[in-house]
Backbone as CSV, one residue per row, in Angstrom:
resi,resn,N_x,N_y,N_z,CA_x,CA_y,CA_z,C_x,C_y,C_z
1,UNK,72.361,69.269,90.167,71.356,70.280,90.384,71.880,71.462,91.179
2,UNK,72.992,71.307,91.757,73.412,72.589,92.513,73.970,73.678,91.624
3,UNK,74.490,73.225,90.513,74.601,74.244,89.616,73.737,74.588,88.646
4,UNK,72.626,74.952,88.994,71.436,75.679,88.472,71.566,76.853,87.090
5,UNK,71.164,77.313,86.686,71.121,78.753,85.435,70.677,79.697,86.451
6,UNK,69.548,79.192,87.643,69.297,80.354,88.283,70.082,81.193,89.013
7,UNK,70.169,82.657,88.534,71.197,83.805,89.271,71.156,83.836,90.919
8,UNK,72.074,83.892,91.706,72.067,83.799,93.212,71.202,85.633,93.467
9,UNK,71.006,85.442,94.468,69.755,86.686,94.969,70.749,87.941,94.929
10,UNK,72.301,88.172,95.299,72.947,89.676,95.260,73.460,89.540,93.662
11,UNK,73.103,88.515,92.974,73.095,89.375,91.234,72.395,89.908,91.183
12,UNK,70.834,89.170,91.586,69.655,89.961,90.854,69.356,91.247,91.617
13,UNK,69.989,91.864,92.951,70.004,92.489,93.607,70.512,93.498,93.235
14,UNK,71.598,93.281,92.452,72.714,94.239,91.977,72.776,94.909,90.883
15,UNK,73.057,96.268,90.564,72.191,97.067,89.023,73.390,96.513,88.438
16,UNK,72.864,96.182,87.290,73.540,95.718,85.604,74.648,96.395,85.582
17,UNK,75.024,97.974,85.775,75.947,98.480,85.611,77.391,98.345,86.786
18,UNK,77.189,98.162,87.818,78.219,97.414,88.890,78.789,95.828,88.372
19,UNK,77.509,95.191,87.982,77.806,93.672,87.510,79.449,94.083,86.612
20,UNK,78.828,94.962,85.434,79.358,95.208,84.212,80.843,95.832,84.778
21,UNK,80.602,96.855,85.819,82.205,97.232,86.104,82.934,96.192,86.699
22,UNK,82.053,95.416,87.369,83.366,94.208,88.349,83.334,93.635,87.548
23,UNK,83.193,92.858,86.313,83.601,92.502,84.935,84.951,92.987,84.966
24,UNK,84.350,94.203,84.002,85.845,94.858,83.552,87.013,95.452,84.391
25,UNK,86.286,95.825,85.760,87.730,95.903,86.758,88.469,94.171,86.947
26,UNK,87.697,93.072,86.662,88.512,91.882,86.866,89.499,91.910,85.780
27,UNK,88.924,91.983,84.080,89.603,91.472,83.277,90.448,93.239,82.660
28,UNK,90.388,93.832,82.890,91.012,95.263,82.957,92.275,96.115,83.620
29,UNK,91.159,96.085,85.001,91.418,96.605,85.813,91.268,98.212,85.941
30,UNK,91.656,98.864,87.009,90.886,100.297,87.587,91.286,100.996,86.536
31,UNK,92.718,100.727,85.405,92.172,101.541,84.020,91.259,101.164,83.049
32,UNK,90.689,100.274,83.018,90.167,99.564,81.948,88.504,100.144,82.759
33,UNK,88.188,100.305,83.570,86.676,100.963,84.265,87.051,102.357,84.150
34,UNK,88.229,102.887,84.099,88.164,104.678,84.080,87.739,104.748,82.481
35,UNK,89.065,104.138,81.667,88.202,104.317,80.316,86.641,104.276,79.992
36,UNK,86.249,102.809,80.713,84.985,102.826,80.161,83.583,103.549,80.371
37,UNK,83.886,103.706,82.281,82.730,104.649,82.512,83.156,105.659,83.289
38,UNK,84.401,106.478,82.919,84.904,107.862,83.342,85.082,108.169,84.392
39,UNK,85.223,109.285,85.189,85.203,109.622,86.749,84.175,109.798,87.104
40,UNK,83.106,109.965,86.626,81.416,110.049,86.923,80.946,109.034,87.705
41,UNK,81.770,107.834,87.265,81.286,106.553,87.759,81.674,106.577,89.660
42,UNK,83.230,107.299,89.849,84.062,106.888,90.682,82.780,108.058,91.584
43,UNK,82.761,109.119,91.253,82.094,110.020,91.883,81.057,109.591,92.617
44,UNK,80.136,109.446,91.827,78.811,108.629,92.440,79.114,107.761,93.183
45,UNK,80.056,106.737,92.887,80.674,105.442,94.009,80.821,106.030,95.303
46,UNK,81.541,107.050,95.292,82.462,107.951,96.821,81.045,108.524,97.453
47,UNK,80.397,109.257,96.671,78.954,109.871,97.042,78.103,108.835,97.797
48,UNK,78.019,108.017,97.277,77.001,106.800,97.341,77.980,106.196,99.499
49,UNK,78.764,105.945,99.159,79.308,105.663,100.315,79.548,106.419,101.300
50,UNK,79.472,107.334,100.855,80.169,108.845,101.815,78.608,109.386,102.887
51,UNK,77.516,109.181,101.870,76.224,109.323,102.021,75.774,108.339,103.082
52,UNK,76.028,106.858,102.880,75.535,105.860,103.522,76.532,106.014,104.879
53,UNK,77.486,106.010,104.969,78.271,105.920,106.140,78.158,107.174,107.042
54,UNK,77.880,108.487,106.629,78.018,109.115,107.563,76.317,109.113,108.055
55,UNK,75.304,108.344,107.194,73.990,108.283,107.722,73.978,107.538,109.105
56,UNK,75.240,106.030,108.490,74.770,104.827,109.374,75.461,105.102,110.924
57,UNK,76.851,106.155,110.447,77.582,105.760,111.837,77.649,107.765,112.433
58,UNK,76.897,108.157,112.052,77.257,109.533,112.977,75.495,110.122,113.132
59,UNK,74.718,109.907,111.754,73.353,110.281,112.407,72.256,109.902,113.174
60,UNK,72.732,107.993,112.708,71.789,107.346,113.173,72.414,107.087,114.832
61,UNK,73.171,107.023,115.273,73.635,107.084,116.485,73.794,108.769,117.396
62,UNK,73.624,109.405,116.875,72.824,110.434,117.108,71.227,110.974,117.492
63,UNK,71.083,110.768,116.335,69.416,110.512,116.370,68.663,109.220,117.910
64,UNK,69.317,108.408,117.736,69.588,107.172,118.966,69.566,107.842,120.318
65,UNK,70.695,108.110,120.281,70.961,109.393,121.546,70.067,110.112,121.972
66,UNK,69.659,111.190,121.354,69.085,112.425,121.493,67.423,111.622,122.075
67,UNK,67.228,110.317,121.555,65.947,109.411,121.571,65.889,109.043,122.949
68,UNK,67.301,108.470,123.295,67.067,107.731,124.830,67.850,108.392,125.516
69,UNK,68.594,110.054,125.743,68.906,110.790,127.114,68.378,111.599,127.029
């Protein structure tokens, strides 16, 4: 019974299209994901991170600051 059909909670968490690239970056690799979903893909990736990190570690500790001095 521990090996269930049911998907663990960061599949179902995770959009179809990431599933689909760590697929093909396993059996590929980083050319086999440029072919398939272009630099558009990589873009948004860098965006997506670039976005979250400078939220988590320069505004929100900012914002923090400015809150309690």
């Amino acid at each position: 019974m521990a090996n269930s059909a049911k998907p663990k909670l960061l599949d179902r968490l995770t959009p179809k299209v990431v599933r689909e690239a760590k697929q093909v970056f396993r059996e590929s690799g980083l050319k086999g994901v440029i072919k398939r979903y272009g630099w558009k893909f990589f873009a948004v990736f860098f965006a997506y991170y670039l976005i979250r990190d400078v939220t988590l570690y320069i505004l929100l500790p900012l914002y923090l600051a400015n809150k309690l001095f």
